[in-house]
BAFIBA-513024 format. One record per residue (C-alpha): z, x negated, y negated. Coordinates in pm, whole numbers, plus 32768, in hexadecimal, padded with zeros to 4 digits. Example, Ala and Ser with C-alpha at 12.3 -4.5 7.8 and 13.67 -1.06 7.14 Angstrom:
830C7B3281C282CA7AA9806A
This chain:
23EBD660627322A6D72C61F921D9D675611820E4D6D260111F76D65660621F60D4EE5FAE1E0DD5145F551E2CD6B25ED41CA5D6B65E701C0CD6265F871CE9D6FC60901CA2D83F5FD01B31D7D75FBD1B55D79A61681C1AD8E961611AEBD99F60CC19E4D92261C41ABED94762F81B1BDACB62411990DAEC6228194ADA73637D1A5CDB48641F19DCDC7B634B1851DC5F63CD1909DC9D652F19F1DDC565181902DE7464011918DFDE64A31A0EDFA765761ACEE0EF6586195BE17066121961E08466E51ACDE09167901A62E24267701965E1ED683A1A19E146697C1B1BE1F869471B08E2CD6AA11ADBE1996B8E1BB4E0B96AEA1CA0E1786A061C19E0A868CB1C53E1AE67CD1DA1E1B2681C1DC3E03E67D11D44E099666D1E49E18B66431F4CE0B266A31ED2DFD3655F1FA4E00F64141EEBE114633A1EDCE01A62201E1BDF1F62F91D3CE02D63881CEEE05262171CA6DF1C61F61B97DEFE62F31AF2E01C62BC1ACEDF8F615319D3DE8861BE18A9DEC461101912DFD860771926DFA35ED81987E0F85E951AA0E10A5F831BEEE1175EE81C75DFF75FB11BEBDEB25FC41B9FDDC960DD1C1ADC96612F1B17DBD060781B0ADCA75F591C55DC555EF81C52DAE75F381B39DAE35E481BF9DBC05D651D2EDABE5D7C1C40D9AB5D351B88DA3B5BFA1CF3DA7C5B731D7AD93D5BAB1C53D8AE5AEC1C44D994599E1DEFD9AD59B81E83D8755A741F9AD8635B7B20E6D9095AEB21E8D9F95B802131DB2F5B191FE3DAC65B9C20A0DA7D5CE72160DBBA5CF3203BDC7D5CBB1F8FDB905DCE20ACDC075EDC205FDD795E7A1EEFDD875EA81EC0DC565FAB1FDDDC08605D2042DDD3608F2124DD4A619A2211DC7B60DA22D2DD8E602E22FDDE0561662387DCF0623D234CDD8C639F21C3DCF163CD221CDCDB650B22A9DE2865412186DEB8647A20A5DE3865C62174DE3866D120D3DF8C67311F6EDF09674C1FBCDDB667DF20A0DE7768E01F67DF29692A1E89DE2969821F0CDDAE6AC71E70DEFC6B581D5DDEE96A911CE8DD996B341D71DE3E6C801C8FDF546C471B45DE4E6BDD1B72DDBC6D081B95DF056E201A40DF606D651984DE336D8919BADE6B6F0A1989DFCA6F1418D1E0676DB61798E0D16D8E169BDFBB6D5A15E6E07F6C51174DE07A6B701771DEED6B9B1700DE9F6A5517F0DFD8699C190CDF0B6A2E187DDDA869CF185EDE0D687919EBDEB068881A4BDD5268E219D1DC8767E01A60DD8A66F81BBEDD8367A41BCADBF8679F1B4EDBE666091C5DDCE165BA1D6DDBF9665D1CCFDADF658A1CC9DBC964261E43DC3364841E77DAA7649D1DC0DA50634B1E90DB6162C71FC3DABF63341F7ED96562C01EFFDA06616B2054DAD8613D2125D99461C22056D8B4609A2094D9B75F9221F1D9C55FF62255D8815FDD216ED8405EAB2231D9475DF1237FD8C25E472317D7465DDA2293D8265C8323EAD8BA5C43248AD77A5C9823C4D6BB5B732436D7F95A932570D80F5AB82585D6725ACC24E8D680594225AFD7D458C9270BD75E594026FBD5FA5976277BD5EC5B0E26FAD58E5C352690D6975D632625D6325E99252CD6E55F76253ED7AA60A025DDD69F619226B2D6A762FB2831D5CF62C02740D4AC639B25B4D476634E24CFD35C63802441D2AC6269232CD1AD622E2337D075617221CCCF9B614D21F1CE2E61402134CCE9612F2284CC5C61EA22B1CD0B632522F1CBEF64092422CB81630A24A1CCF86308249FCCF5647E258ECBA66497267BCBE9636D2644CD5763082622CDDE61AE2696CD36604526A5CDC65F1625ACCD335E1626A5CC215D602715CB835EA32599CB415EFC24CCCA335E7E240DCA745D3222BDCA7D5DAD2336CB735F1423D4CC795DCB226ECD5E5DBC225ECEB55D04232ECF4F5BDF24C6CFA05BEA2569D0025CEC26ABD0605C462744D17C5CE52822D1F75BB22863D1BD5A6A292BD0965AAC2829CF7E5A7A28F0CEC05BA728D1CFC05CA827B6CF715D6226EACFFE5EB92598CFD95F8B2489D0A45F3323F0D1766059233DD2D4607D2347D3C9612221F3D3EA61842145D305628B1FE1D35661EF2056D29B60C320B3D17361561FA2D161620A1EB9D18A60C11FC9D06F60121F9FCF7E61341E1CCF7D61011E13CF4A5F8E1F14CE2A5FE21E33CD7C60D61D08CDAF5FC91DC6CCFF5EA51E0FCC015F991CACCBAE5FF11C5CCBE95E5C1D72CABC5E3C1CD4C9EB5F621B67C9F15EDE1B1FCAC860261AC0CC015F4C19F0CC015E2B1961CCD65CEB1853CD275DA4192FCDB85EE419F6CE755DC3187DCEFB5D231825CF6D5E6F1964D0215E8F1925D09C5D4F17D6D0EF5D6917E8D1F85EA918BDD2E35DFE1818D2CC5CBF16B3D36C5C3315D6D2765BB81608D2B15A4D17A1D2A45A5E177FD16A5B36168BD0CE5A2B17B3D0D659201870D0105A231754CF025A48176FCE6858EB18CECE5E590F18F4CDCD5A6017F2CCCC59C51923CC5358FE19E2CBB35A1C18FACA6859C819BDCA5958781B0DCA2C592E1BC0C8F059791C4BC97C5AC91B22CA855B2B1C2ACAC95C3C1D19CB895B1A1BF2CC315A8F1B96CCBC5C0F1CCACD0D5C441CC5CDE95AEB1BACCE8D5B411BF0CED35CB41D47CF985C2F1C52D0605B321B99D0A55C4A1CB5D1205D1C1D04D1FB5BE41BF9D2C65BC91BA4D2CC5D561B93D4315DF91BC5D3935F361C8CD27D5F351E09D29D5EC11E88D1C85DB81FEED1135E171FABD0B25C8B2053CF3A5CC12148CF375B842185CDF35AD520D8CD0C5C061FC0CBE35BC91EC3CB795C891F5CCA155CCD208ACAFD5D721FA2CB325EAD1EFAC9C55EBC1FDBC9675FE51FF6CA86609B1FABCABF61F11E9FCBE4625C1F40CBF463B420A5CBFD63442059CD66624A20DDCEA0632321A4CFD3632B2330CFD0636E23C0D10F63AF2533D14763912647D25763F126FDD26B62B327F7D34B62822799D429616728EDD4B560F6291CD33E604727C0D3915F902801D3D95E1326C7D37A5D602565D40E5DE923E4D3FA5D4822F4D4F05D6C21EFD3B75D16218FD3535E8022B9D4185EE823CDD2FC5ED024F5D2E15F1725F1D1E65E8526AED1685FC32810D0BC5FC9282ECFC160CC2923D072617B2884D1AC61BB2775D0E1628C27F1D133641C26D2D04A64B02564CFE2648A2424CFBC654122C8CF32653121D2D036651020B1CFD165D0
């Protein structure tokens, strides 16, 4: 099931340095293919590259060109989403000048010429280095490097198109969930695995999964899990994305050493402090000098470590609805993990675009695993 980045700023911000990297490598690259282009047939492997693309490249560096490289347009997307916000429109006009592929569908098509091409293209590298001219050795060196960056821009391209994609379908989703009131799901196959993080594995493993009122008050962590509007009609909360999980199951083992005395203010100021400038991180000092005021400092760590999660570009926030502190005290470190389950999605009705969650019946789960 294709997922969204969870952390959408820091990915785009990764995006734009590998875009940048990839970009210093194939800057002139048409010249360069032209120039190979009798021993190895290079130029033709340009050719072969959809004209938008082409465009694309020869945009690097290039302000006044009408199109726009790679990088140019992630930076465009991110300037947007920071003077505008995420909505439908800024999406759809995110899949037009980003993602050119998408309205087309065929990405692959698009480059099946060009990647058809290079198995004699590497055929060819290779019947030179035995029998070219020395003096032409470093022509074809430099056609290499640009041959193997443009695979890796296609492949940046792809995962860019893929994230805008399903970005813009979980954007419609919320829309249409607020205009009309019902539930869509996303883009799913009639089977899909899905991830549930728990500070109970081990009891998961022996007796599988129960819904929140047959467990034990203190094992009942996070908000609702109602799956309708029949207060009664309850499921297991899971996502679809692994990342997710991953990112819950280390907050969880965090509170759990807040709760235990193992982690302290000063492990959440240091957290604090390397994402921070020195002048927002001095706010935070007089606050965090508050936790001596508290009767259970723990409470007042905990409350800060969640603000901290909150504002975090780095770290994702699993947000830990109505929970206290003394709700981790006797959990186990070694006993947090990652099931995954084959659930049968066609008994999926309710679905969150918040940590992409899905509300799962009982019955819909086909088996679980520990994900190691």
């Amino acid at each position: 099931m294709p997922m969204p980045p969870h952390l959408p700023r820091a990915w785009w911000g990764e995006s734009l340095q590998k875009a940048q990297q990839i970009e210093s490598q194939i800057k002139n690259a048409s010249e360069i293919l032209k120039d190979t282009g009798e021993e190895l047939e290079s130029d033709t492997l340009w050719r072969n590259l959809p004209y938008l693309f082409r465009q694309d490249v020869n945009a690097i560096g290039n302000k006044e060109f009408t199109y726009e490289s790679i990088s140019q347009k992630i930076k465009w997307f991110l300037e947007t989403v920071d003077t505008e916000g995420t909505s439908v429109s800024t999406i759809k006009n995110a899949r037009k000048r980003i993602g050119w592929t998408h309205e087309n569908e065929d990405f692959k098509k698009d480059f099946a010429p060009f990647y058809n091409s290079i198995k004699e293209f590497r055929e060819r590298v290779k019947e030179f280095e035995q029998y070219g001219e020395p003096e032409r050795q470093e022509a074809v060196k430099r056609t290499q490097v640009v041959v193997d960056n443009l695979i890796e821009y296609i492949k940046l391209l792809w995962d860019i198109t893929k994230a805008i994609k399903s970005w813009s379908e979980r954007e419609e989703i919320s829309y249409h969930k607020n205009s009309t009131g019902k539930e869509l799901l996303p883009s799913h196959q009639p089977v899909e695995i899905l991830y549930h993080a728990t500070p109970f594995v081990q009891q998961i493993l022996k007796e599988g999964f129960k819904t929140k009122s047959e467990l034990p008050k203190q094992q009942g962590l996070g908000g609702s899990t109602q799956m309708n509007n029949d207060p009664s009609s309850e499921g297991i909360a899971f996502t679809g994305d692994i990342n997710i999980a991953r990112a819950i199951v280390r907050s969880l083992i965090d509170a759990i050493n807040i709760a235990q005395g193992r982690m302290t203010i000063s492990d959440v100021a240091k957290l604090m402090q390397a994402e921070m400038n020195p002048q927002e991180f001095k706010k935070w000092a007089g606050t965090l000098e508050k936790a001596r005021e508290f009767a259970d400092k723990r409470q007042f760590i905990f409350q800060t470590y969640r603000s901290f999660l909150m504002n975090s570009k780095k770290r994702y926030d699993p947000t830990f609805f109505g929970v206290n502190i003394s709700n981790f005290e006797h959990m186990n470190v070694s006993n947090v993990g990652i099931i995954a389950a084959k659930v049968d999605m066609t008994k999926i009705k309710k679905y969150l675009t918040s940590m992409e969650e899905f509300r799962v019946p009982k019955d819909a789960i086909l088996n679980i695993r520990n994900v190691k």
